[in-house]
C-alpha positions in Angstrom: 95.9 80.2 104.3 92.0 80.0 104.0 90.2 77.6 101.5 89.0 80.9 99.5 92.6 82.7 99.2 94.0 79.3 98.2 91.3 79.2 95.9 91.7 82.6 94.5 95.4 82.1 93.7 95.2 78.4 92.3 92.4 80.0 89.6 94.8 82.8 88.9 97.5 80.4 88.3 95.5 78.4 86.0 94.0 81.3 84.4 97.1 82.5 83.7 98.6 79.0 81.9 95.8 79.0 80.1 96.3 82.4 78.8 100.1 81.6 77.9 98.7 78.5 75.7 96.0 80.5 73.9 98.2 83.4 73.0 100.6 81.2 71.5 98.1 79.0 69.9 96.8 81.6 68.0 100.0 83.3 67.4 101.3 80.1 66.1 98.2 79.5 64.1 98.0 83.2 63.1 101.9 82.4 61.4 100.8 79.4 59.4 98.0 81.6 58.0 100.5 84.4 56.8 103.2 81.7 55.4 100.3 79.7 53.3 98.4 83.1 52.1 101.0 85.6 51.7 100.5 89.2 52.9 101.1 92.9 51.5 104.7 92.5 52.9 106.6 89.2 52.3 106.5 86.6 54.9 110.7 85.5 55.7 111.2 82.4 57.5 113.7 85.4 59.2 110.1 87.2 60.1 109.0 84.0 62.0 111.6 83.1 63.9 111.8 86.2 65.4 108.5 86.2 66.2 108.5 82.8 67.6 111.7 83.7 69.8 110.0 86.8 71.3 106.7 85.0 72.2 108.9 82.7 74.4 110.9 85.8 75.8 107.5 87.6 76.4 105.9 84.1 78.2 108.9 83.9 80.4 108.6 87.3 81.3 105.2 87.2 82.0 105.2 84.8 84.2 108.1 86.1 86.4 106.2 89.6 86.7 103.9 87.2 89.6 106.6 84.5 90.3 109.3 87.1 92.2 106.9 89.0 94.3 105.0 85.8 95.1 108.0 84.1 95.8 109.1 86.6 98.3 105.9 86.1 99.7 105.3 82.7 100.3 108.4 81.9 101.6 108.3 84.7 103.9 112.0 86.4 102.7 110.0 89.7 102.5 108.9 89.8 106.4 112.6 87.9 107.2 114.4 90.6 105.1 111.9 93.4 107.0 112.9 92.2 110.6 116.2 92.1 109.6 116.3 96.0 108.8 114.3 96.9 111.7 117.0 95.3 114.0 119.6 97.3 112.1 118.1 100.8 111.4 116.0 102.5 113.9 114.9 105.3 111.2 111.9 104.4 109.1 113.5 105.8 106.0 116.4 104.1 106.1 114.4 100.6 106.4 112.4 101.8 103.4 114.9 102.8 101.1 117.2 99.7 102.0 114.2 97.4 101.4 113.4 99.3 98.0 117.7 99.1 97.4 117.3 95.1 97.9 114.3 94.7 96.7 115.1 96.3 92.9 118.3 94.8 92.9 116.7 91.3 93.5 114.4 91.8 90.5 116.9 93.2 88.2 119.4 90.2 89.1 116.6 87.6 88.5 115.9 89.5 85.1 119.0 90.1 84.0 120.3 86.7 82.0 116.8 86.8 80.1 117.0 91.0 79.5 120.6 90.6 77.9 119.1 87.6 75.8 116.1 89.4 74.7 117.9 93.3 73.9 121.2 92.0 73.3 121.6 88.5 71.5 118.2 88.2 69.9 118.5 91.7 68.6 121.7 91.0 66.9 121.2 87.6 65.9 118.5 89.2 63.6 120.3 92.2 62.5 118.7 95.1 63.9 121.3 96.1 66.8 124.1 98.4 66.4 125.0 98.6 69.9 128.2 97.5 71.5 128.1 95.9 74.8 129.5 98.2 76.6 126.8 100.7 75.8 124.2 98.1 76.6 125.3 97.5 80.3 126.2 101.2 80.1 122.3 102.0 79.3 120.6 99.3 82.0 123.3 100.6 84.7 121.7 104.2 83.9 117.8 102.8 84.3 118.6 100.8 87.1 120.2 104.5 88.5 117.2 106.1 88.1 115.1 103.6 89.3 117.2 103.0 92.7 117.3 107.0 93.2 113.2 107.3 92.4 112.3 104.3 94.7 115.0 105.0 97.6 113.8 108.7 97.6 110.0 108.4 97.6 108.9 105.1 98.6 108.2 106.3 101.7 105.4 108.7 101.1 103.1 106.3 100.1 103.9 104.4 103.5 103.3 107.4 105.2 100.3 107.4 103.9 99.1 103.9 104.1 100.1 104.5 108.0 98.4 107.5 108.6 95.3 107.1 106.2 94.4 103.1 106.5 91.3 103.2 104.8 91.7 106.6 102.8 95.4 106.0 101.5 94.2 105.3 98.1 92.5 108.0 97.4 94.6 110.7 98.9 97.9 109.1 96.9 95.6 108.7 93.8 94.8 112.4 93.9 98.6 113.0 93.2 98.2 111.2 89.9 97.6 114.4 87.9 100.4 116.6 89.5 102.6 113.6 89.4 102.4 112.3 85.5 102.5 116.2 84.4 105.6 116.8 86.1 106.8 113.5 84.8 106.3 114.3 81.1 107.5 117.7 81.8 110.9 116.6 83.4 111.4 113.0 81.4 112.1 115.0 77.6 114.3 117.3 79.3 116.3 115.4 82.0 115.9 111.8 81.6 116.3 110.9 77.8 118.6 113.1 76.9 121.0 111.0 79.6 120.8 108.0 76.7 121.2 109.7 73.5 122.2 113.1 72.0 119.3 115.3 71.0 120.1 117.8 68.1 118.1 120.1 65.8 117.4 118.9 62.4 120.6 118.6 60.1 119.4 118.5 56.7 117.9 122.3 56.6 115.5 121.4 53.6 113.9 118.7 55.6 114.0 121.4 58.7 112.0 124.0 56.6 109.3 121.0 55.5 108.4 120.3 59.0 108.3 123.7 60.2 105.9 124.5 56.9 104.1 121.0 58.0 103.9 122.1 62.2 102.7 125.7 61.0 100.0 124.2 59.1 98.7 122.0 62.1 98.6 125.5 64.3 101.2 123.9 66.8 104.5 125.9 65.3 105.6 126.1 69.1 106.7 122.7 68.8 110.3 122.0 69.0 112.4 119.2 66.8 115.1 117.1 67.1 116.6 114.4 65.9 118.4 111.6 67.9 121.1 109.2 67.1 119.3 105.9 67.6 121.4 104.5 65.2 123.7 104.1 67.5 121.9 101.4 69.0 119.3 100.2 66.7 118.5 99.6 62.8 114.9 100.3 63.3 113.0 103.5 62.2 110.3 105.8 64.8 109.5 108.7 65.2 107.7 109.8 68.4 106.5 112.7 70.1 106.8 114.0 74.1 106.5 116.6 76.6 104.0 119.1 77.6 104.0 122.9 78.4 107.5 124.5 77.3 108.7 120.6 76.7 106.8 119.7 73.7 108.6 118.1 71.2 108.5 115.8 67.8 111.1 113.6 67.2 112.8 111.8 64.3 115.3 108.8 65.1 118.4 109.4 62.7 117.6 106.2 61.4 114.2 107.5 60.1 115.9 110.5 58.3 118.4 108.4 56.5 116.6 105.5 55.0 113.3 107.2 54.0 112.4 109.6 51.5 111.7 113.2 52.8 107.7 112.8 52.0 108.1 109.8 54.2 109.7 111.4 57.1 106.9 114.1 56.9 104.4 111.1 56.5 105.5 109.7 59.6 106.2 112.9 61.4 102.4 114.5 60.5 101.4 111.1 62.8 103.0 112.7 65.4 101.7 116.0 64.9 98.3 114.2 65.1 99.0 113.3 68.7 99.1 117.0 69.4 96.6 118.3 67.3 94.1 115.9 68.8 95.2 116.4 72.6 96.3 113.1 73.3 99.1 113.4 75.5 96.8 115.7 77.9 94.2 112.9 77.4 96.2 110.3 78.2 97.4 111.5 81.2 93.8 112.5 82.7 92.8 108.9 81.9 95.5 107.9 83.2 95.0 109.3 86.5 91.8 108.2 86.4 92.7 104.9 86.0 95.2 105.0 89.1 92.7 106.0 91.4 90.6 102.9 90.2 93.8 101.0 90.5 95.3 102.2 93.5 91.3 101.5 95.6 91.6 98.1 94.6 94.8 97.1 95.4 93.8 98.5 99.1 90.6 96.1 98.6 92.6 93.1 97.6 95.8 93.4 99.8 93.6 93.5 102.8 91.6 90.7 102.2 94.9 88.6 101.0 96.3 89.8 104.2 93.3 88.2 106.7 92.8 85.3 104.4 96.8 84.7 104.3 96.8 83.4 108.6 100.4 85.2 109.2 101.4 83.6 106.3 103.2 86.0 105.3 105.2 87.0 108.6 103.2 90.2 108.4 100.0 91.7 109.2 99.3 95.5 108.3 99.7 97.3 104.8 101.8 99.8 105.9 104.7 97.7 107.0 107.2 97.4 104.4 107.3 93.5 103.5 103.6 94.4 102.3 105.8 95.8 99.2 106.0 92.4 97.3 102.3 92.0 98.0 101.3 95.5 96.7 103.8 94.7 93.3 101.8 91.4 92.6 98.6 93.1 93.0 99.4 95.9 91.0 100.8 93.9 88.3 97.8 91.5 87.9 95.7 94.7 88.0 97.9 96.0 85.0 97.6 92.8 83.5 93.6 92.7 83.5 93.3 96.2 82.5 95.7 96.1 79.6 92.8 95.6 76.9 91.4 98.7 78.6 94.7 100.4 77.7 95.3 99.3 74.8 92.5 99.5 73.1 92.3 103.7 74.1 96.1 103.6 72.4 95.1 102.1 69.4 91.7 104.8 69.0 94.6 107.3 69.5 97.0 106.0 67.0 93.9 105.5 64.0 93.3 109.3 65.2 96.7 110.6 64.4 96.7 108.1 61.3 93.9 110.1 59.8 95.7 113.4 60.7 98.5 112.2 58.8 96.7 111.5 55.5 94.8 115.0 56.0 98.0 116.7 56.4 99.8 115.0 53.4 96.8 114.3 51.1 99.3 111.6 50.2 98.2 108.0 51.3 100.7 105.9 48.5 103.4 107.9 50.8 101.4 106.9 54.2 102.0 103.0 52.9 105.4 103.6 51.6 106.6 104.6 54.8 104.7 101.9 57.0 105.5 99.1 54.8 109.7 100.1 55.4 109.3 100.5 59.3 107.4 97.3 59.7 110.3 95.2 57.3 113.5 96.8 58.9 111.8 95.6 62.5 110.7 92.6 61.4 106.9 92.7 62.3 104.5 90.7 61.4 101.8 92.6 59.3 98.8 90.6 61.5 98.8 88.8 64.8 96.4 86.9 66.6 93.2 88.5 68.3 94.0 87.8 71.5 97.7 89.4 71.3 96.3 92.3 69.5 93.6 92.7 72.0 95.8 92.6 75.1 99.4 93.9 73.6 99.0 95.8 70.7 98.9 99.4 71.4 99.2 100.4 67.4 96.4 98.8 65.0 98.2 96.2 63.0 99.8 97.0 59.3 97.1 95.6 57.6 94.8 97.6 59.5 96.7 100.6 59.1 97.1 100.3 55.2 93.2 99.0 54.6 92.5 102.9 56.1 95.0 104.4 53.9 93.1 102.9 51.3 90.0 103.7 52.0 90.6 107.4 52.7 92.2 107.4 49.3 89.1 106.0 47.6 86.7 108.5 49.2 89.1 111.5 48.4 88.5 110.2 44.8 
């Protein structure tokens, strides 16, 4: 390898240590604060463990989101594993798909002790899992499916297209953003979740009436609502919203309906009506497309230059052969990673949007707080983290941020 691409990847390397430390540096000094001053919701030694445990889980994983692609890199198994197909398969989507096949199951085996850790023990070990074991390996079987049938299926169009367009590929593949996400949040509602839990209208028919009263009062009536049994597999509370077109829905975790009041389950659905009134899922998905093109031109930029900097170190030398895969994956993922400010920060404008659609639905901010304050306790958050978490993680503003808004609007409604 050249001076400059050894440079480039010992300063991403270090960059990236030092990031670990800082995050939980201020994570860890962020904790201290909330023990010593208190907070609107009482600090548990409970609270802080769990926190503590998932900042380890989330460093770990961090760090393995560069250290499998780059391992299958440097020690040249991606080109080995490549030649290897090629002298088995003569069709080009047979190498593909086997190399995606391998490729996934690779990841997912590496992942797997520290995913059934994180999901299964941890989440029991702090009291906010109902689900059995079996419904757990039942439940990553089904993603790891749907991820096999995706990638085996389609990989090979953007190969095509890397082949056929060198220089152009980007572009051309970025362009299919738009068509691509709307289908996706078109067919994912209808097709993909209901393959993990059972989707049902709203049982309690006074509840049903409110939030139709509550939808017709936002002007998006056409709206449809279920409720899902989550509690199946969690303790937690949400309520979320999905779809586009025909598929547009609200929904209310079981959970939700059962252990808040019904002015909090309207509270916490009129946040999701918020999403719609203010266009965000139409938003997000222009943005997001936007964003892919942006992505998709640099990861041609960088992969090239990796590539001629690399000397064959890689046992490959064009983009469009398959090996390139692991390189693409590491690109793409530190280009996620740098960008995820970016990202988050647009969440977060979104969420204080549909927060303040909330309170001018409900008029009722005590109820706005109520609600919060319950969600955050039954999951164990924190109400405050660190800057730097919050800038680079946090896709909702924190509790405290959330309730200081509540309070405000109160006060100038007085």
């Amino acid at each position: 390898m050249t001076k400059r691409s050894i440079t480039f990847i010992s300063l991403f390397s270090i960059f990236l240590i030092l990031f670990i430390a800082l995050i939980l540096i201020g994570e860890y000094k962020n904790m201290a604060v909330l023990r010593a001053q208190g907070s609107l919701i009482p600090i548990t030694h409970k609270m802080i463990n769990y926190r503590k445990t998932n900042l380890i889980i989330w460093a770990i994983n961090l760090i393995l989101t560069f250290l499998i692609p780059g391992a299958l890199l440097y020690f040249g198994l991606s080109a080995k594993l490549m030649k290897f197909l090629e002298n088995t398969f003569k069709n080009r989507f047979l190498i593909i798909a086997t190399f995606a096949l391998v490729y996934l199951l690779v990841n997912f085996i590496i992942r797997l002790p520290l995913r059934y850790y994180s999901s299964f023990i941890i989440s029991h070990r702090y009291g906010i899992s109902n689900q059995t074991f079996a419904r757990w390996s039942s439940n990553i079987m089904k993603n790891l499916a749907i991820d096999l049938i995706v990638w085996m299926s389609l990989l090979w169009f953007p190969y095509w297209l890397i082949h056929k367009y060198k220089y152009r590929w980007w572009l051309y593949l970025g362009l299919l953003a738009l068509p691509v996400l709307v289908f996706a949040t078109y067919i994912t509602p209808t097709f993909i979740d209901p393959l993990f839990n059972e989707y049902i209208p709203i049982q309690d028919p006074h509840l049903d009436s409110r939030i139709r009263e509550t939808l017709k009062k936002a002007g998006i009536e056409d709206s449809s609502i279920y409720q899902v049994n989550k509690s199946i597999d969690t303790k937690n509370m949400n309520a979320y919203m999905t779809g586009t077109l025909k598929a547009k829905r609200i929904v209310l975790w079981d959970n939700t309906i059962e252990n808040l009041t019904e002015d909090e389950v309207i509270s916490i659905l009129s946040h999701e009506i918020g999403h719609y009134v203010k266009g965000h899922i139409w938003k997000s998905i222009i943005a997001g497309s936007i964003l892919i093109i942006g992505i998709l031109f640099l990861i041609n930029k960088i992969c090239l230059w990796l590539l001629k900097s690399s000397q064959d170190l890689f046992g490959f030398k064009s983009l469009h052969q398959i090996a390139s895969l692991p390189l693409i994956i590491l690109v793409l993922n530190m280009l996620m990673f740098f960008s995820s400010p970016l990202i988050n920060g647009y969440s977060r404008y979104h969420e204080r949007e549909a927060d303040v659609i909330e309170l001018e639905l409900t008029q009722e901010p005590e109820v706005f707080i109520s609600g919060l304050t319950k969600l955050y306790k039954q999951s164990l958050s924190l109400p405050r983290i660190s800057t730097l978490y919050k800038l680079w993680y946090n896709s909702h503003p924190t509790y405290e941020e959330r309730v200081r808004m509540a309070k405000d609007y109160e006060d100038l409604r007085r």
